[in-house]
N, C-alpha and C positions, 0 to 999 in steps of 0.2 A: 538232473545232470546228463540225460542223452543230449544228444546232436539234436534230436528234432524238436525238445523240446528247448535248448539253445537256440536253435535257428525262428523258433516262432516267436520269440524275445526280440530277434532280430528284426523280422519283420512285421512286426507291428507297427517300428519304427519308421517304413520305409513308403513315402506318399510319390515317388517322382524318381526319373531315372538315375539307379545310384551304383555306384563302384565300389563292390564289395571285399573288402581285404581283409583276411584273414593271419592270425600267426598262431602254428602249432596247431592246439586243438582246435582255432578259431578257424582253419584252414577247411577243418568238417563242414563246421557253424554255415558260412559263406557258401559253401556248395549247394547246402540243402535248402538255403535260404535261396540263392539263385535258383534251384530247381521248382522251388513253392513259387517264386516271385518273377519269370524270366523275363516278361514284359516290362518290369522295372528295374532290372541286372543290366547297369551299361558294360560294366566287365567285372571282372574278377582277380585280384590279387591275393596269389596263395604262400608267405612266407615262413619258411621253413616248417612245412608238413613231413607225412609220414606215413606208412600205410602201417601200422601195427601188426594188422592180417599176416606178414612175412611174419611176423616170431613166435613160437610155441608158448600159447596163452601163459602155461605151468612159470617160465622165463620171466613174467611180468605179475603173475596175481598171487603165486607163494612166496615169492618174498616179503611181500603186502603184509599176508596173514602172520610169517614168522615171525617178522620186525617193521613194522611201519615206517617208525621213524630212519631207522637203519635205511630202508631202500629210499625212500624220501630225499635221505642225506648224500646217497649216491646219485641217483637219477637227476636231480637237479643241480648238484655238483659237477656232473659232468656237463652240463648247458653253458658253465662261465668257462668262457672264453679267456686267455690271454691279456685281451683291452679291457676286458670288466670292470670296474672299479671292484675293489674289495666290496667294501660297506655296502653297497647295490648290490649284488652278489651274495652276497652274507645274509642279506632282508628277502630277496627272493627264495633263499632254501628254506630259512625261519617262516617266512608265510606257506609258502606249500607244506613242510610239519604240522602245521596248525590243522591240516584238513583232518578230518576225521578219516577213522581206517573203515568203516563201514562204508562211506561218501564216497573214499578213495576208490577200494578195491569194486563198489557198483560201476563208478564214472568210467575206470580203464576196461570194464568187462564191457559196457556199453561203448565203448568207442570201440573197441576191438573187433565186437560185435558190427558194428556200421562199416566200417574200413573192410570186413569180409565179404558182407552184402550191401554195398552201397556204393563204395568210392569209387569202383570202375563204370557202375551204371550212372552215377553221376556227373563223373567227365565225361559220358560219350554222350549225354543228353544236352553237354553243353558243348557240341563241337562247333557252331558258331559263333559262342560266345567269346569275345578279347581276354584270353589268359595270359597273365605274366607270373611266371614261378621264379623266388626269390630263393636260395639254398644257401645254407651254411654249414649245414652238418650234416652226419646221416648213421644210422643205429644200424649195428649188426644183429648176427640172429643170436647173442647170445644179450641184446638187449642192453648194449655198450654203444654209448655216441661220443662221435669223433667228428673233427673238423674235416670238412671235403679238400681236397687238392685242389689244384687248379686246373679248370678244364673237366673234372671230375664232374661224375652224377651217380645218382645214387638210383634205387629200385623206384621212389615215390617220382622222380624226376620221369624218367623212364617211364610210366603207366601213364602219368600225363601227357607224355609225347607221343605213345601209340594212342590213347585213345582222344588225342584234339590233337592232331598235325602241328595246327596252328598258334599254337601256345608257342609261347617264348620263355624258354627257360632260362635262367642266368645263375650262374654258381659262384657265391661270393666267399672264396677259399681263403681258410686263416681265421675264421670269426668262430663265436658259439652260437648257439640255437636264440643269442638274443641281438644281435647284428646292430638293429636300429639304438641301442643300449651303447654299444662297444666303441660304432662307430657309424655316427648319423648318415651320414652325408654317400655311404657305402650303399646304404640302400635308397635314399633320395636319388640320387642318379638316376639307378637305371628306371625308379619308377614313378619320375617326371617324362622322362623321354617314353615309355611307354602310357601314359594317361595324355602325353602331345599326340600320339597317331590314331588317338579311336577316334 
């Protein structure tokens, strides 16, 4: 369950020049896969990342230990949205419960861990590459996500834009952390019109 060895999953899979999109953690996956694969990255789609690094690890992995399911039941709770259907909704928090608390509390140490040393050297490694960053939400430091404003950007938004200029960020305010789920066509949009200009 690291990034890198997600990303090598990834590319195994990848013979010819590909567009790699990512959502959430899948946002790591794709970087690190661009960064092993550049020559085959035609660009990169990052929807609704995060940099973990901003929150006091203790905010994120003791509540893991105290109650699993508990934190589980919140952190993923707060991802549905509004538009969510219930039922979808409902099946997303029940499968993430199912992870194991060993699994769990490795996977966030290890992504936490990557997001510290990684995620800045890996956007500026990728400053030529076609970025489009897709946002919907964004987590404070006490490890609480909320839907973005409009016009709004959050800290992950922000580190992609100083370290690749040329990324195009777009903040889709009002959805949860699952957009393409809530409401399809929110995210098709902008990123039709951006896979039209590479």
């Amino acid at each position: 369950m690291t990034v890198e060895a997600l990303a090598h999953r990834v590319t195994a899979d990848i013979s010819v020049e590909t567009v790699l999109i990512g959502h959430s953690l899948g946002c790591r996956v794709v970087l690190q896969a661009a960064l092993e694969r550049p020559e085959q990255t035609r660009a990169v789609v990052l929807l609704e990342g995060s940099r973990l690094s901003e929150i006091d690890p203790a905010v994120m992995l003791r509540p893991i230990a105290d109650d699993p399911g508990a934190f589980l039941e919140d952190f993923f709770g707060q991802m549905m949205g509004d538009r969510m259907p219930t039922a979808q909704g409902r099946a997303l928090i029940d499968r993430a419960k199912r992870i194991d608390q060993g699994v769990l509390a490795d996977a966030m140490a290890a992504i936490m861990q990557w997001d510290r040393q990684r995620s800045r050297t890996s956007l500026a490694a990728l400053q030529t590459t076609p970025i489009l960053v897709l946002q919907s939400t964004t987590l404070g430091q006490d490890g609480k996500r909320r839907p973005l404003r409009p016009n709004e950007t959050n800290a992950w938004m922000d580190a992609v834009g100083e370290e690749c200029p040329g990324a195009r960020l777009v903040t889709l305010a009002g959805y949860g952390h699952f957009p393409m789920i809530e409401e399809p066509a929110a995210v098709a949009t902008p990123l039709r019109a951006f896979l039209a200009s590479i």
